[in-house]
C-alpha positions in Angstrom: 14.4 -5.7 25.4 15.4 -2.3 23.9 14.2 1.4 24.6 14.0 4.0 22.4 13.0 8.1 22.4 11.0 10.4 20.6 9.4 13.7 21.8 11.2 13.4 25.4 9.3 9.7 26.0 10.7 6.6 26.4 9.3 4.1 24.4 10.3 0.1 25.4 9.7 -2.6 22.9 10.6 -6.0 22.7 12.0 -8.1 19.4 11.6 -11.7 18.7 14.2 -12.4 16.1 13.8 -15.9 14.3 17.4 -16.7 12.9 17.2 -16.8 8.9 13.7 -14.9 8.9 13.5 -11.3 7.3 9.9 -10.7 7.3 8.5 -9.4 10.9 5.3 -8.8 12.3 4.7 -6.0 14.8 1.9 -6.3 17.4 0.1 -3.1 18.6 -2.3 -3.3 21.7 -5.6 -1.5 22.7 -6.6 0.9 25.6 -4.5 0.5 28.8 -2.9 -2.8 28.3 0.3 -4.4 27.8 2.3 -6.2 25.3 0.9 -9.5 27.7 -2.3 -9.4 25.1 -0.4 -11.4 22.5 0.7 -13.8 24.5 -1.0 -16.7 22.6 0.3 -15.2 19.2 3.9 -14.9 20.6 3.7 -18.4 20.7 2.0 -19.4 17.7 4.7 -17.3 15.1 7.7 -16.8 17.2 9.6 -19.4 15.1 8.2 -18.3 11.5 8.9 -14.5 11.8 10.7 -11.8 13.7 8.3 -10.2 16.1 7.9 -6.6 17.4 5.8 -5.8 20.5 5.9 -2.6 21.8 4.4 -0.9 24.5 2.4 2.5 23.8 2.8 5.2 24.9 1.4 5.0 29.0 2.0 1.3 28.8 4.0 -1.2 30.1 7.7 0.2 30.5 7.4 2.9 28.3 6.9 6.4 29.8 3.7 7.7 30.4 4.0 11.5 29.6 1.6 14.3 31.6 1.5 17.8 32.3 2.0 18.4 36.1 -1.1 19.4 36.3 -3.7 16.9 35.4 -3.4 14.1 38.0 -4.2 16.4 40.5 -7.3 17.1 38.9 -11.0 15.3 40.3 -11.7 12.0 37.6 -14.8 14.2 35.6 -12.3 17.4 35.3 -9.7 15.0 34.4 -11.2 13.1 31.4 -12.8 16.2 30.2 -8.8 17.7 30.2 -8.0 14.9 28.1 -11.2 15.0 25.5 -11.4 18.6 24.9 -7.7 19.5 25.6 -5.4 17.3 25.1 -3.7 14.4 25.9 -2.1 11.5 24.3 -3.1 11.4 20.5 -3.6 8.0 17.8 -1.5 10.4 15.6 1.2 10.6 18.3 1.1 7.2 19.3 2.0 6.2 15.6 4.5 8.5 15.7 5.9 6.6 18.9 5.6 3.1 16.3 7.2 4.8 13.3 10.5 5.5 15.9 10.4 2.0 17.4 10.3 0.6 14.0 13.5 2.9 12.7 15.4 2.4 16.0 14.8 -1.5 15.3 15.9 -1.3 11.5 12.7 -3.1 10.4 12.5 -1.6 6.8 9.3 -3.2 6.0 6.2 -5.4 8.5 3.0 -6.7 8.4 1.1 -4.5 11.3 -1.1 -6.5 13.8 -3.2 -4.3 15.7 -6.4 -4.5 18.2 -9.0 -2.4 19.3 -7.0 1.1 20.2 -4.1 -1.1 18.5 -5.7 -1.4 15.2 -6.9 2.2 15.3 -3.0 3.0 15.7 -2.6 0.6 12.7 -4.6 2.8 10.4 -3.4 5.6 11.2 0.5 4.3 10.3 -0.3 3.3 7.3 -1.5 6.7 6.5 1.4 8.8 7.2 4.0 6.2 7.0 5.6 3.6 4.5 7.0 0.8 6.6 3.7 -1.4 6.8 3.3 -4.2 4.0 0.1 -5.1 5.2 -2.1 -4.8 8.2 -4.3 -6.9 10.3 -7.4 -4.9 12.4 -9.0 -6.7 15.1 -11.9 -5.8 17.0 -10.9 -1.8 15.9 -13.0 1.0 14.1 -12.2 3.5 12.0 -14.0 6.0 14.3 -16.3 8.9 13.2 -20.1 9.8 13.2 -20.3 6.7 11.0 -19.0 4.2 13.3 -20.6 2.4 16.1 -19.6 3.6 20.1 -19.3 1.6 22.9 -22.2 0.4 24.1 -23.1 2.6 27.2 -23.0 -0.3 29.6 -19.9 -1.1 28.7 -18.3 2.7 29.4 -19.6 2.0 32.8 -18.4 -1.2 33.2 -15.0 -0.3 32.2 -14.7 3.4 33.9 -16.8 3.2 36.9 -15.2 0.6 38.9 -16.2 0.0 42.8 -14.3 2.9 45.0 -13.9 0.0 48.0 -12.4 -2.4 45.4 -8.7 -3.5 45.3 -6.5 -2.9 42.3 -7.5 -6.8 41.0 -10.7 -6.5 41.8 -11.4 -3.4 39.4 -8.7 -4.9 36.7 -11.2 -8.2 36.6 -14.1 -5.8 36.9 -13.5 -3.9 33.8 -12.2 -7.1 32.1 -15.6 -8.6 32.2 -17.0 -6.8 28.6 -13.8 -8.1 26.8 -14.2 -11.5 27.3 -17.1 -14.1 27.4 -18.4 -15.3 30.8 -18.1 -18.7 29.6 -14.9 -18.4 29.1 -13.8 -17.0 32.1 -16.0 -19.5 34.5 -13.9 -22.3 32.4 -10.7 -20.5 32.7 -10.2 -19.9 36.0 -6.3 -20.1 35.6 -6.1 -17.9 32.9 -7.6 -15.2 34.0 -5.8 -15.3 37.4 -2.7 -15.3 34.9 -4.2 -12.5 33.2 -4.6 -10.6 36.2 -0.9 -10.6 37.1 0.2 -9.7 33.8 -2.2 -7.0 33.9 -1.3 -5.9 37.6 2.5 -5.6 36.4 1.9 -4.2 32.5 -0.9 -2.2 32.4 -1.2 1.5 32.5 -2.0 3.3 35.8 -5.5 5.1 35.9 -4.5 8.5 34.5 -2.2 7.3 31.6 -5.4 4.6 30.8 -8.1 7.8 31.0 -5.7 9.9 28.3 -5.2 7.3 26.0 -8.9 6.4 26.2 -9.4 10.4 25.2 -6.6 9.4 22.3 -9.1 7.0 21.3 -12.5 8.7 21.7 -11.2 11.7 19.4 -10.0 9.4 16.7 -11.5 9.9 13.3 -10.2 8.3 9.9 -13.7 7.3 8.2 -12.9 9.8 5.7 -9.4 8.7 4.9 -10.0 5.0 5.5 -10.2 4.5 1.4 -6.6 5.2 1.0 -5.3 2.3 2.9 -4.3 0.0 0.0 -2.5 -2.5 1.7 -3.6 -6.0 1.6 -5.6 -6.3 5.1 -7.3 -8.6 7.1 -10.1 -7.8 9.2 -11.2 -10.0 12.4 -14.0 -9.2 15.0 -16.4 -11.0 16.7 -20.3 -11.1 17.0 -20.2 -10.7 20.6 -17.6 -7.9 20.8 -19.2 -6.1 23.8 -17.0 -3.1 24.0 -16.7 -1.9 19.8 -19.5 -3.6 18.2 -19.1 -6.0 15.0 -20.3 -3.9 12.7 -17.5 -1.8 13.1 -15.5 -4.1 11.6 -17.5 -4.7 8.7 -18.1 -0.6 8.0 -13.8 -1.0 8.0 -13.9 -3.5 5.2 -16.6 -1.8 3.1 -14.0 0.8 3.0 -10.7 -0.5 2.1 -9.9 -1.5 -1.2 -8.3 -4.7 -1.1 -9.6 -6.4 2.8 -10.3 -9.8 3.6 -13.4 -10.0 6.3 -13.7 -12.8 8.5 -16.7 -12.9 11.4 -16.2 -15.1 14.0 -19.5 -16.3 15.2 -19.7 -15.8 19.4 -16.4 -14.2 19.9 -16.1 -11.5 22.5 -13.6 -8.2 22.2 -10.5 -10.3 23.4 -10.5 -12.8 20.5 -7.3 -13.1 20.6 -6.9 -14.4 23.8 -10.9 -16.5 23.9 -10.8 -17.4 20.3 -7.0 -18.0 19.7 -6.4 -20.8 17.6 -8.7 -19.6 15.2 -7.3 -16.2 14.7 -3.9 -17.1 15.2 -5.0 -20.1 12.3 -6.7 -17.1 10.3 -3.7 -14.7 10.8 -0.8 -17.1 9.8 -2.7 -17.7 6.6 -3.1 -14.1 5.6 0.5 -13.9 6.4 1.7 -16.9 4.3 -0.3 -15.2 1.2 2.0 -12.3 1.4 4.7 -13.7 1.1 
């Protein structure tokens, strides 16, 4: 458990280190969640590499920067702040994983990130030389030419009950992310969920501004230069960034592996596990 700073925040991360491994594998989550997400992939590699989760910036126990002013502002006034004003930043936010990566001495890692995660992942490897490869789940490259959150789904996931409790509305806006077969069949793991998400996950103003960070990001023009090996995973019934997002990302990048995984929801890393963490562990062994 280790802290680090840049720009005035305090940025906590957390290192798995395998004795006798030197290859690590860093694991960047999406909009308003914790490090919790990869649970199921902590497991699955924690004695074949060193691993690197940190929180983002808003997240977890890192800080969760604002100016004075905002969270006294109405929601609408709020979000708007953060969209046409500023905010947190993807370009800021891989700033915040080029300093936990130094203050860890990792030299070199194979970057794993989802939805907002993955959209972090791109932009590292385009201003910074640490990654060896990358892995973009259920992420877009953003842009006119990529495909938005279905409208349903904004609701869903920003217009929660007023009357609700703070689970209520964390399992409420949960619902796009994950099948409802799933969850009627899981009734353990999500109540599991929903404590990690309770103690891990960013509070509402922190969650609007990096959902702004997201909304205003935009690499479909620089996409091409990634030329690190990569692996790209989505699912056919991502609800929140449709599939084809992920395939307009491998269309683009000179050297990606595609896989579709037939029926999987947004969290396919939690629903679909063994198969990405099966999918994963073999586009890690081939770098080796």
């Amino acid at each position: 458990m280790s802290y680090t700073t840049r720009d005035g925040t305090s940025l906590y991360y957390e290192h798995d280190q395998s004795e006798g491994e030197d290859e690590t594998v860093v694991f960047v989550e999406g909009l308003g969640v914790g490090r919790w997400l990869w649970h199921w992939q902590r497991e699955a590699f924690a004695d074949e590499y060193d691993l690197l989760l940190p929180d983002n910036r808003g997240s977890g126990d890192s800080d969760a920067p604002l100016p004075p002013v905002v969270p006294r502002l109405p929601q609408a006034l709020r979000v708007l702040w953060f969209l046409k004003i500023g905010g947190y930043s993807i370009e800021a936010m891989a700033a915040d994983l080029e300093a936990v990566l130094a203050d860890a001495g990792v030299e070199r890692a194979h970057i794993v990130g989802a939805s907002m995660g993955g959209m972090i992942a791109q932009q590292y490897a385009l201003e910074y030389d640490r990654a060896e490869s990358l892995c973009l789940l259920c992420t877009t490259h953003g842009g006119e030419d990529a495909v938005p959150i279905p409208d349903e789904t904004q609701t869903q996931i920003y217009d929660t009950p007023e009357d609700a409790t703070e689970r209520e509305k964390i399992r409420h806006r949960m619902g796009p992310a994950l099948t409802d077969r799933f969850a009627e069949e899981n009734p353990e793991t999500i109540e599991q969920i929903l404590d990690w998400r309770e103690e891990q996950d960013a509070d509402e103003v922190p969650r609007e501004a990096q959902g702004a960070a997201g909304a205003n990001f935009d690499v479909s023009d620089r996409v091409r230069e990634i030329d690190l090996p990569t692996l790209v995973l989505h699912g056919t019934d991502d609800r929140v960034l449709p599939v084809e997002n992920g395939k307009r990302i491998a269309e683009k990048l000179p050297d990606a592996q595609l896989e579709i995984l037939e029926g999987a929801p947004h969290m396919l890393m939690i629903e679909r596990s063994k198969e990405v963490n099966g999918l994963l562990g073999g586009f890690l062994t081939e770098q080796r």
